[in-house]
C-alpha positions in Angstrom: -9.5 -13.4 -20.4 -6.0 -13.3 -19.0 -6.8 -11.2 -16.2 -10.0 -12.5 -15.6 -8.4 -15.7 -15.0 -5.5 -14.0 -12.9 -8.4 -12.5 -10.5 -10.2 -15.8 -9.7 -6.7 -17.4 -8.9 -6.4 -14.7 -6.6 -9.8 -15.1 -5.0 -9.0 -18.9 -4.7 -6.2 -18.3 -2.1 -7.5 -18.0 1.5 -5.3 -15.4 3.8 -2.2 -17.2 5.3 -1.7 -17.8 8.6 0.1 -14.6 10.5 3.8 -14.8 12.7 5.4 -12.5 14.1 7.1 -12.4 10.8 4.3 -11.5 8.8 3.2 -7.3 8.5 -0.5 -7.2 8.6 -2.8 -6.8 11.9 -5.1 -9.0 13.4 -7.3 -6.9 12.1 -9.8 -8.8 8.9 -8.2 -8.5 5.3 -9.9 -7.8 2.2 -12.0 -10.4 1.3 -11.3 -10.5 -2.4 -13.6 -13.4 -3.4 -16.5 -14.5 -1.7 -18.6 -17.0 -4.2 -15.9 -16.8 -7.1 -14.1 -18.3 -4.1 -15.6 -21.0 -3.8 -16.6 -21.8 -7.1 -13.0 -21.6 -8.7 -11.6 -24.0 -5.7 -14.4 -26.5 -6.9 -13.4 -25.9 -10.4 -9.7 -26.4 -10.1 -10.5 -29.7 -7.6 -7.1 -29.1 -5.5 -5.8 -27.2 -2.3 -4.9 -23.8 -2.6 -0.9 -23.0 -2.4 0.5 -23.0 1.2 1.7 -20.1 2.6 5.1 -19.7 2.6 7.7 -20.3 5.3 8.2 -16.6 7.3 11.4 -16.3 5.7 10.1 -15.4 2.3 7.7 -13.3 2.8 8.2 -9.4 3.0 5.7 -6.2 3.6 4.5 -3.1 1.8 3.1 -0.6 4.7 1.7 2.5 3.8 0.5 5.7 5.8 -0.6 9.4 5.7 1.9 10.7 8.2 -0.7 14.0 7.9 1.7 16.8 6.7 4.9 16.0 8.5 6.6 18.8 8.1 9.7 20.8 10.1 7.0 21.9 12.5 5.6 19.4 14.8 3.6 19.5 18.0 6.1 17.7 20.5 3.4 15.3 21.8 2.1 14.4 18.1 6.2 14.0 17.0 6.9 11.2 20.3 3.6 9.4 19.5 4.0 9.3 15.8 7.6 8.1 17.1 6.8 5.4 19.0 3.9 4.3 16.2 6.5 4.3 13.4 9.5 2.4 14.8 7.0 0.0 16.3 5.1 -0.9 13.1 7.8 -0.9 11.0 10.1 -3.5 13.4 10.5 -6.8 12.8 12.5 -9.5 10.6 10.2 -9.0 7.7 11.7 -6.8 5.1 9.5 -4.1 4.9 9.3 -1.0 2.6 7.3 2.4 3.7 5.6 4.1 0.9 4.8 7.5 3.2 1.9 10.4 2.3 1.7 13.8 3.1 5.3 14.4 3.7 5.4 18.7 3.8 9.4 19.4 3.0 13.1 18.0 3.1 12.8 18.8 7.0 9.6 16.4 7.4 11.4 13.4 5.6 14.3 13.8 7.5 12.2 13.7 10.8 10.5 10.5 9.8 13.9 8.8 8.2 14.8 9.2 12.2 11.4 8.0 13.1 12.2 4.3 11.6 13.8 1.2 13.4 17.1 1.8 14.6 16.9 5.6 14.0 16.9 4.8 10.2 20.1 3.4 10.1 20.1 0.8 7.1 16.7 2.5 5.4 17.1 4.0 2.5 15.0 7.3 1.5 13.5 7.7 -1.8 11.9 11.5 -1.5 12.0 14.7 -3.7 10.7 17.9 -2.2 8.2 20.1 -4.2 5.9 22.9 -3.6 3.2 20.7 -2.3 2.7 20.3 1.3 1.4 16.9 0.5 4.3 15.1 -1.4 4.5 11.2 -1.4 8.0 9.4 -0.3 9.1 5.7 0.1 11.6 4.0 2.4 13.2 1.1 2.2 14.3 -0.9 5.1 17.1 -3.8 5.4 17.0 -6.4 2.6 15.1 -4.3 0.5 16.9 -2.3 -2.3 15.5 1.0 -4.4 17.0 0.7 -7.7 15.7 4.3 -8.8 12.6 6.4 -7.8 11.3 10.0 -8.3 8.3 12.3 -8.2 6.1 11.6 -11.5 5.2 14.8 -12.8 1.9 14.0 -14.6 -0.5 16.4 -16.1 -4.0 16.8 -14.0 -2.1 15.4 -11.0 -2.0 17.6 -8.1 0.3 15.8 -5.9 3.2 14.2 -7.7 3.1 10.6 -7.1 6.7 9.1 -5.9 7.9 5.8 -8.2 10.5 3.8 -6.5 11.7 0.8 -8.4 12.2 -2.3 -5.7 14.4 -5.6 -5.0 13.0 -7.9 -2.2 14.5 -11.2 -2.3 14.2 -13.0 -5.7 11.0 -10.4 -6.3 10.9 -6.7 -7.8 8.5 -4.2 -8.3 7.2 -0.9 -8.8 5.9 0.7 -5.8 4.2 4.2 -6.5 3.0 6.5 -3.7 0.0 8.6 -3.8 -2.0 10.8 -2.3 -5.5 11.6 -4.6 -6.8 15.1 -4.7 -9.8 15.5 -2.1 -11.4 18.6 -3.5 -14.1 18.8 -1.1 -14.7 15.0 -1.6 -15.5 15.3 -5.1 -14.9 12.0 -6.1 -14.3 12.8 -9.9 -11.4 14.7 -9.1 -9.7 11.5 -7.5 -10.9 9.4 -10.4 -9.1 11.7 -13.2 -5.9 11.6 -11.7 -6.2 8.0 -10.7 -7.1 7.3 -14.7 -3.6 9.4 -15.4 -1.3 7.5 -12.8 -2.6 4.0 -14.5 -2.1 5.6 -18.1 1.1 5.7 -17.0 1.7 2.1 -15.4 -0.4 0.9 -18.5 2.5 2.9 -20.5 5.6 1.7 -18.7 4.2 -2.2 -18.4 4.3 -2.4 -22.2 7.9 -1.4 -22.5 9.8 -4.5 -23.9 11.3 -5.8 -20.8 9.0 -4.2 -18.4 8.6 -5.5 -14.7 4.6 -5.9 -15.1 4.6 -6.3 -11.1 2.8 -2.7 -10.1 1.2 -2.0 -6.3 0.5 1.7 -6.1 -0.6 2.7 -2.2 -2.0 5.4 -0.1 -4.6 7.9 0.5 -6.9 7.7 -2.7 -10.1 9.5 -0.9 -12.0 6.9 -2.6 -13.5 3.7 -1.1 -13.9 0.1 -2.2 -17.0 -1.5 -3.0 -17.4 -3.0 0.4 -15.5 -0.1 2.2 -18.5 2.3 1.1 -21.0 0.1 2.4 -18.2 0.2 5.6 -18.1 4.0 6.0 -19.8 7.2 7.0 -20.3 8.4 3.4 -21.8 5.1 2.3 -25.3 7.4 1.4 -23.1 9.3 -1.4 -24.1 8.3 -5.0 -21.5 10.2 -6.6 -18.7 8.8 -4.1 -17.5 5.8 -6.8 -15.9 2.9 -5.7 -12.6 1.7 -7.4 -13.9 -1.6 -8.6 -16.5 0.6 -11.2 -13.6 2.8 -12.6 -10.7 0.4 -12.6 -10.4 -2.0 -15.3 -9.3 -5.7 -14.6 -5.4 -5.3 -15.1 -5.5 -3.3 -11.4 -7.3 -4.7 -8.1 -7.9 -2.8 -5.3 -7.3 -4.0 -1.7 -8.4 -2.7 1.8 -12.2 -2.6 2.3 -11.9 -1.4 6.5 -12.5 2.3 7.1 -8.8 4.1 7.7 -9.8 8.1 7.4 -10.0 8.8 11.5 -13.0 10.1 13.1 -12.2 11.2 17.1 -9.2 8.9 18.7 -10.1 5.8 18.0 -13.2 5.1 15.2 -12.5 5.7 12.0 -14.9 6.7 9.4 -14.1 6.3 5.6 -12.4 4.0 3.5 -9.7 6.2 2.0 -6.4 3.9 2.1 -5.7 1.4 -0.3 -3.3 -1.0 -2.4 -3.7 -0.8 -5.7 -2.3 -4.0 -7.4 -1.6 -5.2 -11.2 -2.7 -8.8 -12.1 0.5 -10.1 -12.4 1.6 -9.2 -9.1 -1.6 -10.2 -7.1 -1.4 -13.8 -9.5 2.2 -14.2 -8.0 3.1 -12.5 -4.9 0.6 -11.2 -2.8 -0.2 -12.5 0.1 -3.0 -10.4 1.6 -3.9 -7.0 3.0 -5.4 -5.1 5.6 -5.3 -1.8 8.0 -2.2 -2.4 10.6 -2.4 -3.2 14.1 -4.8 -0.4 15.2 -4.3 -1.5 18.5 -0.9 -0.6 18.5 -1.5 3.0 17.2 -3.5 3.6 19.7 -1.0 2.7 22.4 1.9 4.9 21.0 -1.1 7.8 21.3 -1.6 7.2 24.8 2.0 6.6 25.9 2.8 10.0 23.6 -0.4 12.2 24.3 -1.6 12.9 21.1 -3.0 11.6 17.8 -0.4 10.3 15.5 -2.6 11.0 12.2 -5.8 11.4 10.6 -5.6 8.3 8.9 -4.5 4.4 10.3 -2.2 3.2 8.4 -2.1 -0.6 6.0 -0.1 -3.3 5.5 0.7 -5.7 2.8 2.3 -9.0 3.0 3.9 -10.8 -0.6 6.0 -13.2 -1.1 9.4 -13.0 -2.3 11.3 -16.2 -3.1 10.1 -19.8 -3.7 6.7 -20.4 -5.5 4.6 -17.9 -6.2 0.4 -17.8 -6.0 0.5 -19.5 -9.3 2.9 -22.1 -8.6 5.8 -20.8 -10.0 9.0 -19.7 -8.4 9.6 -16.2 -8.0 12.5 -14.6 -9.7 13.4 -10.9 -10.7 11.8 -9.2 -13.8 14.4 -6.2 -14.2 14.2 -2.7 -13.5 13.3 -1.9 -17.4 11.5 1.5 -15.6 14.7 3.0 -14.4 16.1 3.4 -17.9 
């Protein structure tokens, strides 16, 4: 009932109004309500919450970099340059979480890739086998308190946990990158079900943060993303909202898998948010500045990725969604 509850708060809020402060693109957000919209905002007979003043808000942006590695084409490396330090600028505090990141060499390339030649970032990144590991960064006013690769059974590519102060808000931010396998969408779902098992494990520690966005490339769509995308005629291609239960929501419905240079054709790229954080700080969600991508391609000569990458704007000091102020649950998950 809880989260049931929690989820028709959330549809309540309309989008705030973007700054230059604010991370996500012009671009529509994920429309999480629709009728329960409207019909809670009757119910509850008052405004939504305003948004809050640029100053307390922060971004989440997340992208498959496609296998940055120490090899790199030199017109793919100065476009995915130029895309990088562009979308990640500004006074927001922003952290990365980063997909398909091949070796030691690759996240050293894209630390130098950041604002300011990642001076003031911090990198959260532990090198395995894979070709395909996840990594976070953290930018200026953001704080890791610890991270690591989870090594979880049935998971091919080991997530990245990075345990995060923005403001007077914390979190834990998980990186992934689901197992294509030829687009078989089961294989995604069962390590999806193990990476929850494992929030679900560490939110009922006493003194857990319950605030949990996990982002990336989960080769699965959303409801309205299938209908959105070239593979909207497979029955067996799931969308999150019929596998997840309702202590998870998932945002991003625009396609973000690439098709050519400038279409894209599948909804791949999502946020993945617990109840508690979506009922406090989110703020909305969406794919990032496309246009901008495409400039840095065309000033750089090359593709930057096979995916686009998203954005994610919360809120971290004053009052939350709900009401109440924001304040810091404790990094319980680095013990």
């Amino acid at each position: 009932m809880r989260a049931a509850a929690l989820l028709l708060l959330l549809c309540a809020a309309p989008s705030a109004a973007r700054d230059e402060d604010r991370p996500v693109s012009t671009l529509p957000t994920a429309d999480l309500g629709g009728t329960l919209r409207d019909w809670w905002g009757r119910l509850r007979g008052r405004p939504a919450p305003p948004p809050p003043p640029a100053g307390e808000t922060a971004r989440v942006v997340s992208w498959n970099v496609q296998a940055l590695g120490k090899s790199l084409p030199q017109k793919r490396k100065k476009a995915l340059s130029l895309a990088v330090a562009r979308l990640l600028a500004g006074r927001a505090p922003t952290v990365f979480a980063a997909q398909e990141v091949a070796n030691d060499a690759g996240s050293r390339a894209l630390t130098r890739m950041l604002p300011g030649e990642g001076r003031g970032w911090t990198a959260s990144f532990e090198n395995t086998s894979s070709a395909m590991n996840n990594a976070v960064y953290a930018g200026p006013g953001t704080r890791v308190n610890c991270g690591g690769n989870l090594l979880l059974d049935g998971v091919t590519h080991p997530p990245h946990m990075a345990h995060v102060t923005v403001g007077a808000a914390d979190f834990t931010l998980v990186s992934v990158h689901l197992t294509y396998a030829g687009g078989d969408a089961s294989a995604s779902l069962a390590e999806l079900d193990v990476i929850l098992a494992w929030a679900r494990e560490q939110a009922a520690r006493p003194g857990a943060d319950p605030d949990f966005v996990i982002a990336g490339d989960f080769n699965l769509p959303t409801s309205r993303g299938k209908a959105l995308s070239a593979r909207s005629g497979s029955g067996a291609w799931t969308p999150l909202e019929e596998s997840v239960s309702a202590d998870f929501i998932p945002l991003v419905d625009e396609p973000t898998s690439r098709s050519g240079r400038t279409s894209a054709a599948n909804n791949y790229d999502h946020f993945l948010v617990s109840t508690d954080f979506a009922a406090e700080e989110l703020l909305d969600a969406g794919v990032l500045d496309v246009a901008a991508v495409h400039a840095a391609e065309a000033e750089g000569g090359s593709r930057t990725s096979d995916h686009y990458p998203i954005a994610m704007g919360l809120r971290v000091a004053g009052n939350g969604r709900d009401g109440r102020p924001i304040a810091l649950d404790g990094a319980a998950i680095c013990r």
